[in-house]
C-alpha positions as CSV (number, residue, x, y, z in Angstrom):
1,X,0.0,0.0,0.0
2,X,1.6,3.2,-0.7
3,X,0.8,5.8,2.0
4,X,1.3,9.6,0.8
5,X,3.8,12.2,2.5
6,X,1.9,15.4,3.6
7,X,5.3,17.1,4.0
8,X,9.1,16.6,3.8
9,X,8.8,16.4,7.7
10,X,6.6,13.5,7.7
11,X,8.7,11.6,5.6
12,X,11.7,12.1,7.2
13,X,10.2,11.2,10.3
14,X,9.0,7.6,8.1
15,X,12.9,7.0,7.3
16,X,13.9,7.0,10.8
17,X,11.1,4.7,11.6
18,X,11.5,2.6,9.4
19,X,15.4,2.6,9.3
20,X,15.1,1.1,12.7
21,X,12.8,-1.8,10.8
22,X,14.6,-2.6,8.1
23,X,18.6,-3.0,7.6
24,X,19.3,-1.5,4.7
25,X,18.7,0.9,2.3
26,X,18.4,1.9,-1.5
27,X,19.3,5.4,-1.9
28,X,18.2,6.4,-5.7
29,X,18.7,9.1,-7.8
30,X,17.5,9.5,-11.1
31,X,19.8,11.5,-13.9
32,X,18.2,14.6,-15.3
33,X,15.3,13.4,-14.0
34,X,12.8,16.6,-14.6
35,X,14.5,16.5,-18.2
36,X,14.2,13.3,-19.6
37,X,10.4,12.5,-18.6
38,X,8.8,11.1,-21.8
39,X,6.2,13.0,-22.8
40,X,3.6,10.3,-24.0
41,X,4.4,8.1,-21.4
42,X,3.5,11.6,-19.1
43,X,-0.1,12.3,-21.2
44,X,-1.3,8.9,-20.8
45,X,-0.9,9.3,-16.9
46,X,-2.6,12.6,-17.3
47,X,-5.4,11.1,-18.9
48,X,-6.2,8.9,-16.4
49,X,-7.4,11.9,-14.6
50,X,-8.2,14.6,-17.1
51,X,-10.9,14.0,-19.8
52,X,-11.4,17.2,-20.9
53,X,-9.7,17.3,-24.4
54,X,-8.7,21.1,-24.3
55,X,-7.1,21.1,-21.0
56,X,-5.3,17.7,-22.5
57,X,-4.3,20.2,-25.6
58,X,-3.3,23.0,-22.9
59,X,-0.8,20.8,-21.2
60,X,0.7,19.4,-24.4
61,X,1.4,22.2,-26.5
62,X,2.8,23.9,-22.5
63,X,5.3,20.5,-22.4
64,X,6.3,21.5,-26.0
65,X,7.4,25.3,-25.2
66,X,10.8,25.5,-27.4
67,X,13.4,27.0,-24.6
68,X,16.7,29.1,-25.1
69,X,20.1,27.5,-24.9
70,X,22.9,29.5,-22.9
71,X,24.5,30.3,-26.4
72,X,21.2,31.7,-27.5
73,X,19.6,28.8,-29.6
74,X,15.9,28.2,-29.4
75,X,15.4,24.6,-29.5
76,X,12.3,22.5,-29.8
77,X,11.6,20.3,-26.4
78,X,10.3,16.9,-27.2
79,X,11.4,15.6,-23.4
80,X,10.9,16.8,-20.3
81,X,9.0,18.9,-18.2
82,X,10.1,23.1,-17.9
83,X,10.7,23.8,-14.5
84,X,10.1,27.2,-12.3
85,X,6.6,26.6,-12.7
86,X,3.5,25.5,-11.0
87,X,2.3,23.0,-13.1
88,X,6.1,21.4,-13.9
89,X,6.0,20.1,-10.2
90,X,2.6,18.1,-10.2
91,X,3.1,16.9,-13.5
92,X,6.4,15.4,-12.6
93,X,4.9,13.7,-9.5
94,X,1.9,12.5,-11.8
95,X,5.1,10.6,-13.6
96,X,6.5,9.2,-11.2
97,X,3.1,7.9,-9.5
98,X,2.0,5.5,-12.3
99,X,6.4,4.8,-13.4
100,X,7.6,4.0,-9.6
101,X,4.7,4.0,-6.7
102,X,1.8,1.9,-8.6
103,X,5.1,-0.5,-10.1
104,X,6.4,-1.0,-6.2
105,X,3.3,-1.5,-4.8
106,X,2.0,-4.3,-7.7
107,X,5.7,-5.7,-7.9
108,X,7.2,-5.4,-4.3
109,X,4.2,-4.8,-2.1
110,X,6.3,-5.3,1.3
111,X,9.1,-2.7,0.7
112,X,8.6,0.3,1.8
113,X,9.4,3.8,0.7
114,X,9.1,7.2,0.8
115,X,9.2,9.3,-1.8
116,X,8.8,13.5,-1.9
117,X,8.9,14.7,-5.3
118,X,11.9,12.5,-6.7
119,X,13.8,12.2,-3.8
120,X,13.3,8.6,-3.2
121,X,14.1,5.9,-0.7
122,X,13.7,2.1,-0.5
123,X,13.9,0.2,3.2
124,X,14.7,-3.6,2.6
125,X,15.5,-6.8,5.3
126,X,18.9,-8.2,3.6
127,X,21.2,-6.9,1.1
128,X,20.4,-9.3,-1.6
129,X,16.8,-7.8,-1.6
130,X,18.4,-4.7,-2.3
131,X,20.2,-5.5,-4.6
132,X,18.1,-7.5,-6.5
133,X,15.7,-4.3,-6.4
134,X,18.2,-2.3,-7.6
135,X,18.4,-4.6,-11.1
136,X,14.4,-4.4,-11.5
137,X,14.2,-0.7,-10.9
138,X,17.0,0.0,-13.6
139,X,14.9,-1.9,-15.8
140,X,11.7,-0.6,-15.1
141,X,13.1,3.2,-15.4
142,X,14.8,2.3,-18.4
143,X,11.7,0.9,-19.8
144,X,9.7,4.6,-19.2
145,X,12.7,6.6,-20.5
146,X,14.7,7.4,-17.2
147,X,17.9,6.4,-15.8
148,X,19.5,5.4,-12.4
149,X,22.5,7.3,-11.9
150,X,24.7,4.5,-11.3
151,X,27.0,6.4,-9.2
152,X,24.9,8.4,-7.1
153,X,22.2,5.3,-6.5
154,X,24.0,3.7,-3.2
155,X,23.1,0.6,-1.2
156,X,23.2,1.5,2.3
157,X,23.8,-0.5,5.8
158,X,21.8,0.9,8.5
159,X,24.6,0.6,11.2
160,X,23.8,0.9,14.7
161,X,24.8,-0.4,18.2
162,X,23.4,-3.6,17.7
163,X,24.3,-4.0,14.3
164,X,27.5,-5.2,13.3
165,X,27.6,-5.7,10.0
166,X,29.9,-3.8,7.5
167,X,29.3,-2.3,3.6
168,X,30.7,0.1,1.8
169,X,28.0,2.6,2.7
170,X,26.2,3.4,6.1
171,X,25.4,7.0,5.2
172,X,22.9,8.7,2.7
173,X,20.3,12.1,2.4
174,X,17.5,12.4,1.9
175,X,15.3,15.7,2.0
176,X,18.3,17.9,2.8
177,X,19.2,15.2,5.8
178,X,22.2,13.2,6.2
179,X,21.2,10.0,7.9
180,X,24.1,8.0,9.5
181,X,25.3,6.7,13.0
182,X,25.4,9.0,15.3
183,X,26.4,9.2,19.1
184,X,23.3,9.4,20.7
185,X,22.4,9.7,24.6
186,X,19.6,7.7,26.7
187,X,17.7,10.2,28.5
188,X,16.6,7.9,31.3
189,X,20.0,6.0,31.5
190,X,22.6,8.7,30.6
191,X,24.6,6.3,28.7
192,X,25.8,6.6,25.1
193,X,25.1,4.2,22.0
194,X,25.2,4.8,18.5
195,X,22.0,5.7,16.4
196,X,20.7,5.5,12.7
197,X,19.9,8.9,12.9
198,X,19.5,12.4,10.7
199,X,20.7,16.3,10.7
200,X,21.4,18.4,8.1
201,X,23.5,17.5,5.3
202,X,26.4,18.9,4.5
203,X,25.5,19.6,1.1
204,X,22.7,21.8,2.5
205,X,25.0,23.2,5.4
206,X,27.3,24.3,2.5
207,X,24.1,25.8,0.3
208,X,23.3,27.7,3.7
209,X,26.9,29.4,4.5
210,X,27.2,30.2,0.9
211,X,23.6,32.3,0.7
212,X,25.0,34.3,3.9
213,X,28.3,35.1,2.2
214,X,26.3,36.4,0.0
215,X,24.3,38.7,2.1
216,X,28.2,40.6,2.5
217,X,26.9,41.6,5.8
218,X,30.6,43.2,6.6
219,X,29.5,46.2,4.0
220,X,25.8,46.6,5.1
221,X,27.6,49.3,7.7
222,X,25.1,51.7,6.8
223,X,22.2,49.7,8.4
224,X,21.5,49.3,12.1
225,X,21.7,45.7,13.7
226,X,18.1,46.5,14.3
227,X,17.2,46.6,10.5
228,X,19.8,43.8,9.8
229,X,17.5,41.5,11.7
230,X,14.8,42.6,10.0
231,X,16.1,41.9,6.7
232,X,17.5,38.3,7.5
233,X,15.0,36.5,10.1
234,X,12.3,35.6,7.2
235,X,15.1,33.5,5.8
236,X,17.2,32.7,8.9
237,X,13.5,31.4,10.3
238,X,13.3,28.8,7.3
239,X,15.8,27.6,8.0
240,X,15.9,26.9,11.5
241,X,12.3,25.7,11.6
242,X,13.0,23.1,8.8
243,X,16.6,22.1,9.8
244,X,16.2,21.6,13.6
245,X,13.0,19.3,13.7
246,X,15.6,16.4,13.7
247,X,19.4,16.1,14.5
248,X,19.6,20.1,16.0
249,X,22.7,20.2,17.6
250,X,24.2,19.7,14.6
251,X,22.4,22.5,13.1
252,X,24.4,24.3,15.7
253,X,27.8,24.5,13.2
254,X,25.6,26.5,10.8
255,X,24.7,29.2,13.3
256,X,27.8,29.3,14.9
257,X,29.2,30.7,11.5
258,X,26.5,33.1,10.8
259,X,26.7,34.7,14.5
260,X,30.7,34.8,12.9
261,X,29.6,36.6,10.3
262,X,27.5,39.0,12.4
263,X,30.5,39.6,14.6
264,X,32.6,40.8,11.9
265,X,29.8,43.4,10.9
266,X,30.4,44.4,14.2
267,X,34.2,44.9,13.4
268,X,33.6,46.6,10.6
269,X,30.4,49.1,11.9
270,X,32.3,50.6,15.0
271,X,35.6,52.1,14.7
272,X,36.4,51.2,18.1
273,X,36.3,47.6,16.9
274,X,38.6,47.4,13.7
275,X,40.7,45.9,14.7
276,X,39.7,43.4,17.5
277,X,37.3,41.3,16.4
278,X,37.4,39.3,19.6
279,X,35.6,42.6,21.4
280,X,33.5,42.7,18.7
281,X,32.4,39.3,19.1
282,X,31.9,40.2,23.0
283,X,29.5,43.0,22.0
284,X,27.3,40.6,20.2
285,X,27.8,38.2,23.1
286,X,26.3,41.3,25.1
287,X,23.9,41.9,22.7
288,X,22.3,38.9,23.0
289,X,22.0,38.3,26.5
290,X,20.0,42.0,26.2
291,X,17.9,41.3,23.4
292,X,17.3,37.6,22.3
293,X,14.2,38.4,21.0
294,X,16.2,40.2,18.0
295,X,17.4,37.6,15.9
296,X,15.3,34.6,15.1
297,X,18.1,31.7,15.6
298,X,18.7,33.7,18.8
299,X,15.0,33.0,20.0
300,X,15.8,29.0,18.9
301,X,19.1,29.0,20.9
302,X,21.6,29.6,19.0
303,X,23.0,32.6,20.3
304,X,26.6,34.0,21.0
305,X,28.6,32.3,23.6
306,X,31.6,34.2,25.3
């Protein structure tokens, strides 16, 4: 039976479970998947739930919208679906409901999944199972047009403190989450074991420091802190509400740099500060102990410490 995510939460908070249930793990990743989605293969899905034959003709002649190459060239799309829109999204679901969630649940009914958009993975008992789903989902991809990328598809161990097995992999993410043993403390007990657990990724860690270089908070000097926590909290809140549901001390290393970053606008806003960035770091230590209320990963905990 497939069971539907509501949100990327809920099927985060699936993996764990299940992770616990099951051993291992296919991690999958299809190549250029949003570009190589067959386009009759796509309408024939549609049709099972559209009959009107002009909103059919709408979304055929949108799939077929030539686009512009980077040297210029207008070429004629015969695959695919154009992203950066609202329709690309659903569509691309649509796909992969009928080409991978229908196919798992007629073919391997007691493996389950979870899949959010085409982030996608498979929980299995043994690693021949695994493996042997790996051969029949190349197939079936192959078969509606797509491909496994063979490099980036891993079979995963779910290791743990009672599991003692070895592979080549015992880490994947999924979601913007890296699951993979973890130190992990018994609240009742106090004593330490290793858990199959999740926290951000460090692919998304490195997509999150590289938006606040961005920001080059060391030349906004002309605005107040006031009006600098105005202008990142919308954003800052993102991220801390979606990144700290699971694994949040680890969302700590993210933070940490961005109160870094802070300090050094500091440094660079009072003149009595240019050159001791350790005081300056102590006036946002100070500032923070005033007012946590002004930053939102303040408000969450992560504040300055001296």
């Amino acid at each position: 039976m497939v069971v539907y995510m509501r949100s990327a939460h809920s099927a985060i908070a699936k993996a764990i479970e299940r992770c616990n249930e099951n051993l291992w793990v296919l991690d999958m990743d299809i190549s250029k998947f949003f570009d190589t989605i067959d386009h009759g293969l796509l309408m024939k899905a549609v049709q099972k739930h559209v009959s009107e034959k002009w909103i059919l003709l709408y979304i055929e002649r949108w799939l077929k919208v030539p686009y512009q190459t980077s040297d210029g060239r207008v070429v004629e799309r015969t695959m695919g679906v154009p992203q950066g829109s609202v329709i690309g999204p659903v569509l691309a679901n649509l796909f992969l409901t009928y080409v991978f969630d229908k196919w798992m649940e007629i073919n391997f009914p007691t493996i389950p999944f979870e899949r959010y958009a085409d982030d996608t993975i498979c929980h299995c008992r043994t690693e021949k199972q695994t493996q042997y789903l790996k051969v029949c989902l190349v197939k079936r991809f192959a078969d509606c047009g797509l491909k496994l990328n063979e490099e980036k598809t891993k079979i995963v161990y779910c290791k743990d403190s009672n599991r003692k097995g070895n592979s080549e992999h015992t880490s994947f993410d999924f979601l913007g989450y890296n699951f993979r043993p973890r130190k992990a403390k018994n609240s009742k007990t106090g004593q330490i074991f290793t858990a199959f657990s999740p926290a951000i990724s460090k692919k998304a860690m490195l997509k999150i420091k590289a938006e606040i270089r961005s920001w080059n908070l060391n030349r906004q000097t002309h605005m107040s802190i006031e009006q600098i926590a105005e202008r990142i909290n919308p954003i800052v809140s993102g991220w801390v509400n979606y990144y700290t549901r699971f694994g949040k001390s680890e969302f700590w290393k993210v933070m940490s740099y961005l109160n870094d970053r802070l300090s050094r606008w500091v440094k660079r806003k009072y003149k009595r500060f240019r050159t001791k960035l350790g005081e300056a770091y102590d006036w946002l230590v100070e500032c923070a102990a005033h007012n946590r209320q002004m930053f939102s990963h303040w408000m969450s905990g992560y504040i300055p410490y001296p």
